[in-house]
N, C-alpha and C positions, 0 to 999 in steps of 0.2 A: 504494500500500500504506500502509494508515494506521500510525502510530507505538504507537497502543493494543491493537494486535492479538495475540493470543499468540505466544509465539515459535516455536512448532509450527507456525502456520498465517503467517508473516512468511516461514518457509522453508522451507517444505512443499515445495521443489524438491530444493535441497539436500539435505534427510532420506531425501527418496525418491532419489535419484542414492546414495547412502552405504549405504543400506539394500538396494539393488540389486546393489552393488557386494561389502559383504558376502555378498548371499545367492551370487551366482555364485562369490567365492572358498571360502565353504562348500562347496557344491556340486563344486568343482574339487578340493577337498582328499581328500573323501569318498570321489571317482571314482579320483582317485589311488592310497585309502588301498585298495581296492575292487578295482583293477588292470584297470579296465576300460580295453577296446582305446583306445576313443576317447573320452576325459576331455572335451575342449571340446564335446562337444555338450552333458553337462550345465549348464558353464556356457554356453555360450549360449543353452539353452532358458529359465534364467533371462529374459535378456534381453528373450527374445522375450516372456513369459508375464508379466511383471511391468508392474504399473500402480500407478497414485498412489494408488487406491482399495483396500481390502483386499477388498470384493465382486467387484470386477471383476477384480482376481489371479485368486480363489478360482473363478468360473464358466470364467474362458478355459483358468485349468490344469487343471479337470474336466474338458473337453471335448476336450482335447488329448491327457489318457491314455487316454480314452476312443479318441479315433480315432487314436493310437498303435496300441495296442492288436488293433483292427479291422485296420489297415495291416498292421501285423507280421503277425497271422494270415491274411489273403489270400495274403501272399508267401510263407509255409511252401507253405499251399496251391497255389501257382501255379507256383513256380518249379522243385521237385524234379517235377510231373508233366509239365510240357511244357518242360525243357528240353532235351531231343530234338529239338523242334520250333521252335528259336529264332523263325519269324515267326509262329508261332501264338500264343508266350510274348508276344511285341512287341503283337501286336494284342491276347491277356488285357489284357496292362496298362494299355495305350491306352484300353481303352473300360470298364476300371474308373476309372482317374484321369475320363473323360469323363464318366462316372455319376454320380463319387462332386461331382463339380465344379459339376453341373446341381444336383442337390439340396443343395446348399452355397449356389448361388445365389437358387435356391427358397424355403430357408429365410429365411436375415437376420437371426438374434438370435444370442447367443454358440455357443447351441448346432449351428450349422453349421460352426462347426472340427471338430466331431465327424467329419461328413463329407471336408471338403478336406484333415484330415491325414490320415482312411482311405485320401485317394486319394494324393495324393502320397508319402506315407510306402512302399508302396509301388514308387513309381518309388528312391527314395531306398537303398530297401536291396537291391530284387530286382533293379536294374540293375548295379550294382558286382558279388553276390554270383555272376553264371552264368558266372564262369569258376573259384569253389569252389562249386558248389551243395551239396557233401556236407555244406560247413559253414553253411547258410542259416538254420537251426533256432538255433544258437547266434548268429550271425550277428543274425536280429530278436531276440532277448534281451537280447543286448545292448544295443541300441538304445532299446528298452524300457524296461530299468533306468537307460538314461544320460537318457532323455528323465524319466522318472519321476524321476528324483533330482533334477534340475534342477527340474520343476513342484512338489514337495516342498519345496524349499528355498525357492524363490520363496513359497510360501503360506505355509509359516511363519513366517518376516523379514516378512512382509505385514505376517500377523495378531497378531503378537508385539510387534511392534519399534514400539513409536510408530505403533498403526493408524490410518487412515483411512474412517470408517463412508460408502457410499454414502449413506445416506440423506441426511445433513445436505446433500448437495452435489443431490440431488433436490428438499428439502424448500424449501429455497432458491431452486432454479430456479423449483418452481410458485408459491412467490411472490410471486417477479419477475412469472412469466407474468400473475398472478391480478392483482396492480398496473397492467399493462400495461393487463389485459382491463377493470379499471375505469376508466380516464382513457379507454376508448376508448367504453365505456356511453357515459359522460359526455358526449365531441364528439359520441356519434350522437343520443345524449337532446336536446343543448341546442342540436346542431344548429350544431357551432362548427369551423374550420378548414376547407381544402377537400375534394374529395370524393376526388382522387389522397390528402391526406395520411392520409385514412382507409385507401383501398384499403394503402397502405403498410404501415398498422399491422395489417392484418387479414392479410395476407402471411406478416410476422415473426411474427406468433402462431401462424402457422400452423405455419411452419417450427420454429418453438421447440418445439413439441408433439410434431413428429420427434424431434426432440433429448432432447428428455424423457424420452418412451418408450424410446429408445435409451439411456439410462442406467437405467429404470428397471429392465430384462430383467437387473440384477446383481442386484436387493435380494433374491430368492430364494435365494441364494449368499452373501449378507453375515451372519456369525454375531454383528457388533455391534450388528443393528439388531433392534427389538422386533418382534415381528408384530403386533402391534398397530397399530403406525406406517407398515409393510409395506402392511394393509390398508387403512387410512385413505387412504394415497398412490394407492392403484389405483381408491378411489373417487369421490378429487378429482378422477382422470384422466377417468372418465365425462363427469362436468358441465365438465370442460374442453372435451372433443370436442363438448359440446351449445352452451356458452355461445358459440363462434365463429359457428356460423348461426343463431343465435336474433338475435345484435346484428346481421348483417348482412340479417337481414329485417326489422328495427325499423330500420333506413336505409332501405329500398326499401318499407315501407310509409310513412314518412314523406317520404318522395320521391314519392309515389304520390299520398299528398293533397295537397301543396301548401301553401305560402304563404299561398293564403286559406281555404283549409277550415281550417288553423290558426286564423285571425284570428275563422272563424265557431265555434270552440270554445275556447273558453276556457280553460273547466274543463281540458280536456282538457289543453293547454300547460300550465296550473298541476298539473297531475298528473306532466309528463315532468320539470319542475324539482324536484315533490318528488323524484321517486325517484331523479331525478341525484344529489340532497343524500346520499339514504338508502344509495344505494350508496357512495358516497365517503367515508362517516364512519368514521370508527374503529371500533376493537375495542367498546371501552367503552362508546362513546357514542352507537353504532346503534342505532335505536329498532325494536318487536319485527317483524316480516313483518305481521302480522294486519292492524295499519292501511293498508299499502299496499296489501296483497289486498284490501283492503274499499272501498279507494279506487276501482278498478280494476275492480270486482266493481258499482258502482254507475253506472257510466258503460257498462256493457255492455247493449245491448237485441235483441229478440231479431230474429230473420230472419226475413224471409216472403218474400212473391212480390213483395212494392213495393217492397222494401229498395232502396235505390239504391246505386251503387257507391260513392258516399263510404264510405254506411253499411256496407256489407258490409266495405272496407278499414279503417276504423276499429277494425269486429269483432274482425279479423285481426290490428290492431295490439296490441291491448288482450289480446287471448290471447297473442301474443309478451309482453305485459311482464308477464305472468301466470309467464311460464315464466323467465324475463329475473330478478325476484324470488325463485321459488323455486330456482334454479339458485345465486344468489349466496348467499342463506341457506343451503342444504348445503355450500357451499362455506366461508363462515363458519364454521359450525359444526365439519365436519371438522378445520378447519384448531388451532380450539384443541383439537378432541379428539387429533390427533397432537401436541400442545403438550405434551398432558397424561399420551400413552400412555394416553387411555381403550379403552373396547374399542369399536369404531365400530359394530358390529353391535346395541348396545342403543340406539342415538342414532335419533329422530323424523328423515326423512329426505320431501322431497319428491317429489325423481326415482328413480324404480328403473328398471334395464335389464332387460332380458328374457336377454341374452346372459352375463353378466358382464362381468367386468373384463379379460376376455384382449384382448392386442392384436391386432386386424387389418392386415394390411400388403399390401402391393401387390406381386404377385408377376410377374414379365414372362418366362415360359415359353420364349417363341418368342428372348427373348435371351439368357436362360441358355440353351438348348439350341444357339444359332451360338457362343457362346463353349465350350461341353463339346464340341462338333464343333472345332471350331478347336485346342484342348486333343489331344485324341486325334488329330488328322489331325497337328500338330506333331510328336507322341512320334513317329509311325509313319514321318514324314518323317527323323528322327535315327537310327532304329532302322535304315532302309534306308543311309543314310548311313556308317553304322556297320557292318553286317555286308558292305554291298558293298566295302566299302577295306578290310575285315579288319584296321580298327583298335583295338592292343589296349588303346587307351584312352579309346576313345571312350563308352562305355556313359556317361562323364559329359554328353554329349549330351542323348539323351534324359530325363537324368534331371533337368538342368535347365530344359528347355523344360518337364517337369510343372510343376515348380516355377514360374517365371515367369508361363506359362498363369496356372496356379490362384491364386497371389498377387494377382494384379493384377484379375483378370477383372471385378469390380465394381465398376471404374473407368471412364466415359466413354467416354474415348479409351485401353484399356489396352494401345498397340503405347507409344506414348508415354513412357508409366511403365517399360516391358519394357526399351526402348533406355536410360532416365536409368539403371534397374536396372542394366543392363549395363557405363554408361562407370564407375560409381561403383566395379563389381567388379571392373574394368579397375586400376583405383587403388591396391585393396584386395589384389590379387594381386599387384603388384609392390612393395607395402609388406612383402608378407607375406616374398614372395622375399627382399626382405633382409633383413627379421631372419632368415628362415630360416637362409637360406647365411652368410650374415654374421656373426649374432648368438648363434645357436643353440649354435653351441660351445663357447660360454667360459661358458654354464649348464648347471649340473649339481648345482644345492641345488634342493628344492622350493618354496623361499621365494622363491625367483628367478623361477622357473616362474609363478609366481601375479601376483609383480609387473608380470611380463610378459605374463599372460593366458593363457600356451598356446599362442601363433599357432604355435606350431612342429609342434603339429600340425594345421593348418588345410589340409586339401585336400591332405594329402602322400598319398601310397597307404600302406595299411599293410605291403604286402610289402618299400617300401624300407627301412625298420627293424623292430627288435623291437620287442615289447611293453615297457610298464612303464619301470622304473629301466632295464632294458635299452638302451633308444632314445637313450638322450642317456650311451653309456658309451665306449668307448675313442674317445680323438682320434684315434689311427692307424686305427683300424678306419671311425670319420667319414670323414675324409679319405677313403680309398680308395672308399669309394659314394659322397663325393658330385657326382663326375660324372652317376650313374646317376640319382642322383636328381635332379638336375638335369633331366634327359631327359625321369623322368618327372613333374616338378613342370610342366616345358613342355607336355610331351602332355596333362595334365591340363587344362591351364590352356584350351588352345589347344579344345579342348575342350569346356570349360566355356562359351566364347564361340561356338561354332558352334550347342548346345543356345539359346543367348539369340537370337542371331541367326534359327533358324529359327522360332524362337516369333516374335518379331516379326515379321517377314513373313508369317505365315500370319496372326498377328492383326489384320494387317493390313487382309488379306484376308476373313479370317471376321467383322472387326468395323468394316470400313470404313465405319461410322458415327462422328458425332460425339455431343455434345449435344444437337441441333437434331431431327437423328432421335430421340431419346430422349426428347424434351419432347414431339413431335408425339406420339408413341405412347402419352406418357400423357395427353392429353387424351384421345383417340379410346378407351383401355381406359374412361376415366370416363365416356363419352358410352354404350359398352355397357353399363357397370356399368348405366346409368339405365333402359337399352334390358330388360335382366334383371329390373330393378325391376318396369318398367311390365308386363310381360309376368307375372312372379309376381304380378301385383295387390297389391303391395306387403306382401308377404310378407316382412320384415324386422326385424330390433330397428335402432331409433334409433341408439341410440350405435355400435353394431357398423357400421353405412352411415355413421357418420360417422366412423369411426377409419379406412374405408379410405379415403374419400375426401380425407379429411385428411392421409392417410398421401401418398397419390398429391400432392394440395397441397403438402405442404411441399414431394416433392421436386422439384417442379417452381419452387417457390421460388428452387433453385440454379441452375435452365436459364431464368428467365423470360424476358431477355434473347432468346431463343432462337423465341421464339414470336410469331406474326400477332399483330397491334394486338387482333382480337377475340376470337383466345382467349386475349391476356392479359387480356381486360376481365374473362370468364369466371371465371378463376382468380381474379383481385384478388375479384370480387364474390362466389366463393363461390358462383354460378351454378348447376353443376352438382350442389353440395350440397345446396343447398339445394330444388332441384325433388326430389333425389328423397327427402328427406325431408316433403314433401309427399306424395308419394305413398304413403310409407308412412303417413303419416296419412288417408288416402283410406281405407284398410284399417281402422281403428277406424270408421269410419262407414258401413260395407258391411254391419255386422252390425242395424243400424236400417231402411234405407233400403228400399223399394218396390223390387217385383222392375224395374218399368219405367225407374228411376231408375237401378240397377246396371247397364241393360242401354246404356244412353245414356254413362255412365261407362268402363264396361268398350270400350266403341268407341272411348274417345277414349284410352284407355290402351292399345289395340292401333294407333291410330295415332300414338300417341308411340314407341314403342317402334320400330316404321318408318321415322319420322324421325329418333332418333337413332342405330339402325344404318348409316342412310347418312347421320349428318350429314358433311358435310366442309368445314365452315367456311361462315362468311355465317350468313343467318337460318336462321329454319325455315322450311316451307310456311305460305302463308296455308290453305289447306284446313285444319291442325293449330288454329290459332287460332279457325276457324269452330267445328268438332268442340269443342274449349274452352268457347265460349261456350255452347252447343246443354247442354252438362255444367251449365253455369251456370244456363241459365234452368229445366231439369229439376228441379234440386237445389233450388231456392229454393221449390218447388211441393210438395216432400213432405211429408210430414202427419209425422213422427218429426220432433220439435223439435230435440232432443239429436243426432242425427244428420244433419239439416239443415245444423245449424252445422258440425258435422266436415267435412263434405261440402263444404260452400261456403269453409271455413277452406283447406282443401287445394286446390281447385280456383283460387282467388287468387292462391297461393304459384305453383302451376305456369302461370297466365296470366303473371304476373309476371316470373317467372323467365325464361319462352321470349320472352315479347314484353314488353318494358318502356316500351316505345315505340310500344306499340299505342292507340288510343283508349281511352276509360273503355268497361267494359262496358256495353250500354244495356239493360233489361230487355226480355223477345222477346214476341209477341202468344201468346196460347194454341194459335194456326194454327200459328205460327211452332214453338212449343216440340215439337208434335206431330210437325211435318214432321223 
């Protein structure tokens, strides 16, 4: 931490702990003043809802009254019509908390709290309330007011108190990122360090672009930040998602010619060191785009049937640093027009997306749906547990395995996190017992209360005391219940740990996967992604195929460890990316090309799409490489110039990609092309 830094941002820990700490004693005074049943859930909804960022307060507490809200109303719904029917009520809420849990999963941006508190909030109030159900209706209202008073109090200390603007903490990261992605131009341009310490850096880029976007899903919810600066941010995110496999195919085409086709061009070399210089230069002192385009633009010639492979890979390089150029100048530019708050929308821009700016992310169906099964097969296992012993306190059983389930489920290994969950509450229950019984008596000012947080009412039942100033009033009247409460602070507890317990074992069971499983499965979803690709004839926006795939990259970035020698190669090189962004370039050159050309094409992209439905690691088919080449010599023969080139640019990219290690293409006889 440097010594010149403001004082705000030196202890921006500190502020936020103080600010935290005020909003839940607001909070707890309110609930007090308010006479609501149960004051601490306001202040710990604080706790829970509060972040260093005033954006990201402001989205998690929308979300949270939001599925408050839903939760509370389901449970009116649920619990006065079937409860008559207690295993009909059991299996309602099971396989709501399991719905609400899958689509929480599904999702993945702030807005899936919406979901997982609709679902457990539910377990939360409709399990306690089926032995008063007359009072359920009052019952979720309150809960509602206590959770809402708390997300209230949190956003305002956010947004009041010495705020925190997301953006600066985004604009920042891109760049870091944007620095990173230039020193990495730079090794790949001059051709400097080895080729692991590139795949490294292309990895962390990747991964950082998760990160990113994970922060950026606040700036919609941050009322400190311009929209102006809002939009500029989401249009840097484009040309970020494009500028990682643009560079990583300016490696593998310059991998591709070699050492001495370098030494047979010259010009060419003197062309990757300017524009190493021209990207690495500063703000001020970058000289305009037009010249490197022109550079670039003059060293390009065109394709025919004689081209040879040098030349056709040269082509392909040369259109990479075409795009490598304009991708870095919108990236420039944006970057001072969010400097400036201009409005980015009038700003000369190179790249435009077809999709917008929204983000793509990688969704895993089949594992959210074993962990929402595992979720509801839990509650149902507690619920049974619970009515066959006709214990009368057990309903906190199933109301914690919701809970547990649902908290943890987007975790790896989530029995793991479920059991740390458990020993910690183990801790936290028997701290609380003693202030309870211990401590709790000799407080009776509300200023005490606060200092002490409330644990005294933390998991006690409300029937063993009154409401209000009532609960903490005659010491003789204390003493004489607290035997009973005692009894039921134990049955609770006891309880409490039976619900955590059966959730860990069935998550066991429903998720008796690791990492390892989880790495393999996102490879094989990006290997169909491509399989979807090639089969739509690349029917795609650019940026949109590459925020998923990127998305799916990073996170495999956290499991790489985890994966075969050669789909980590895969990953690091951006492999999969980058073919099927080729192929959506196949698609701009379909609309030129000869019906006989498209018809050669189209075969070799119905047997791509073959081969990566069943790839399962190792190569591909050599039959795939033949069909490849057979694309090759077709495409070099068509009369459409402009399409020629798209045609052969694409077809490059995905020889390349699937066989790197294949011989140079040879050009085919006219027999040859026919056959």
């Amino acid at each position: 931490m440097r010594a010149d830094e403001p004082f705000l941002v030196r202890n921006a820990d500190v502020i936020f702990a103080l600010k935290t700490f005020a909003a839940s004693m607001l909070a707890l005074v309110i609930a007090f003043a308010m006479d609501l049943p149960r004051p601490y859930w306001a202040m710990a909804t604080v706790y829970i809802t509060s972040q260093p960022l005033a954006g990201a307060t402001s989205s998690k507490a929308f979300f949270r009254v939001m599925g408050t809200l839903v939760g509370a109303a389901m449970t009116v719904a649920l619990v006065p019509n079937l409860i008559d029917a207690p295993e009909l009520l059991c299996l309602a809420i099971a396989l709501w908390v399991g719905l609400c849990l899958y689509l929480s999963l599904l999702d993945g941006t702030p807005r899936s709290y919406v979901f997982m508190l609709a679902g457990y909030t539910v377990a939360l109030i409709g399990f306690p309330s089926v032995s008063e159900p007359g009072a359920i209706f009052d019952t979720a209202i309150a809960r509602v007011e206590e959770i809402s008073l708390g997300i209230i109090c949190a956003s305002l200390v956010s947004t009041i108190v010495f705020p925190r603007s997301v953006a600066p903490a985004v604009a920042n990261r891109v760049d870091a990122w944007l620095s990173d992605s230039q020193r990495l131009s730079q090794a790949v341009l001059l051709r400097q360090g080895t080729s692991e310490t590139r795949r490294g850096r292309r990895l962390k880029l990747a991964t950082d672009i998760v990160e990113i976007d994970t922060l950026s899903t606040h700036l919609a919810y941050d009322r400190l930040t311009d929209r102006n600066v809002v939009t500029g941010l989401g249009e840097i995110r484009l040309r970020m998602l494009m500028l990682l496999p643009v560079i990583a195919s300016l490696e593998d085409r310059l991998a591709a010619l070699g050492e001495e086709a370098m030494r047979r061009q010259p010009e060419l070399k003197r062309l990757l060191e300017d524009l190493a210089q021209w990207i690495a230069s500063d703000v001020g002192a970058r000289q305009p785009a037009e010249p490197i385009r022109a550079m670039i633009a003059e060293r390009q010639a065109v394709l025919d049937d004689s081209a040879s492979w040098e030349r056709i890979i040269t082509t392909s390089l040369l259109l990479r640093l075409r795009e490598l150029v304009d991708l870095s100048r919108d990236c420039r530019v944006l970057s001072e027009a969010i400097a400036e708050s201009r409005n980015v929308s009038t700003l000369d821009l190179a790249f435009r997306s077809e999709a917008g700016a929204a983000p793509v992310r990688h969704r895993d169906r089949g594992l959210a749906l074993w962990s929402a099964a595992g979720a509801a097969t839990a509650i149902l296992i507690c619920c049974a547990f619970w009515i066959g012993t006709g214990w009368p306190d057990g309903a906190s059983a199933p109301m914690m395995a919701a809970v547990a389930c649902s908290f943890f489920a987007a975790q790896d290994e989530p029995a793991r996190f479920i059991r740390s969950f458990g020993l910690w509450s183990l801790v936290a229950i028997v701290v609380v017992a003693i202030y309870l019984f211990a401590l709790v008596p000799a407080i009776s000012h509300i200023e005490d209360r606060c200092a002490g947080a409330d644990l005294s009412a933390l998991r006690l039942p409300d029937r063993t005391a009154g409401n209000g100033g009532n609960r903490h009033g005659a010491r003789g009247q204390h003493r004489h219940a607290a035997g009973a409460a005692i009894d039921l602070y134990a049955n609770s507890a006891v309880a409490f740990f039976v619900g955590v317990v059966i959730a860990e074992l069935v998550t066991r069971i429903a998720r008796g996967v690791g990492a390892e499983w989880i790495a393999n499965r996102l490879v094989l979803s990006s290997w169909k992604t491509l399989a979807v690709a090639a089969e739509r004839r690349g029917k795609h926006d650019r940026a949109e195929f590459a925020g998923l795939m990127l998305h799916r990259l990073g996170l495999l970035g956290q499991r790489i460890a985890f994966l075969s020698e050669s789909d980590r190669h895969d990953a690091d090189s951006l492999v999969q990316l980058r073919i099927g962004i080729n192929i959506i370039d196949l698609r701009r050159a379909r609309y030129g090309l000869a019906a006989t050309t498209i018809a050669v094409i189209d075969d070799m992209l119905d047997q791509l799409a073959i081969a990566c439905r069943s790839h399962a690691g190792g190569g591909m088919p050599t039959e795939l490489l033949t069909s490849v080449d057979r694309a090759l010599a077709k495409a070099v023969t068509d009369s459409n110039d402009r399409a020629r080139e798209d045609a052969l640019i694409g077809l490059v990219g995905i020889r390349r990609g699937l066989f790197p290690d294949a011989p140079a293409y040879r050009p085919r006889t006219g027999a040859s092309v026919a056959a």
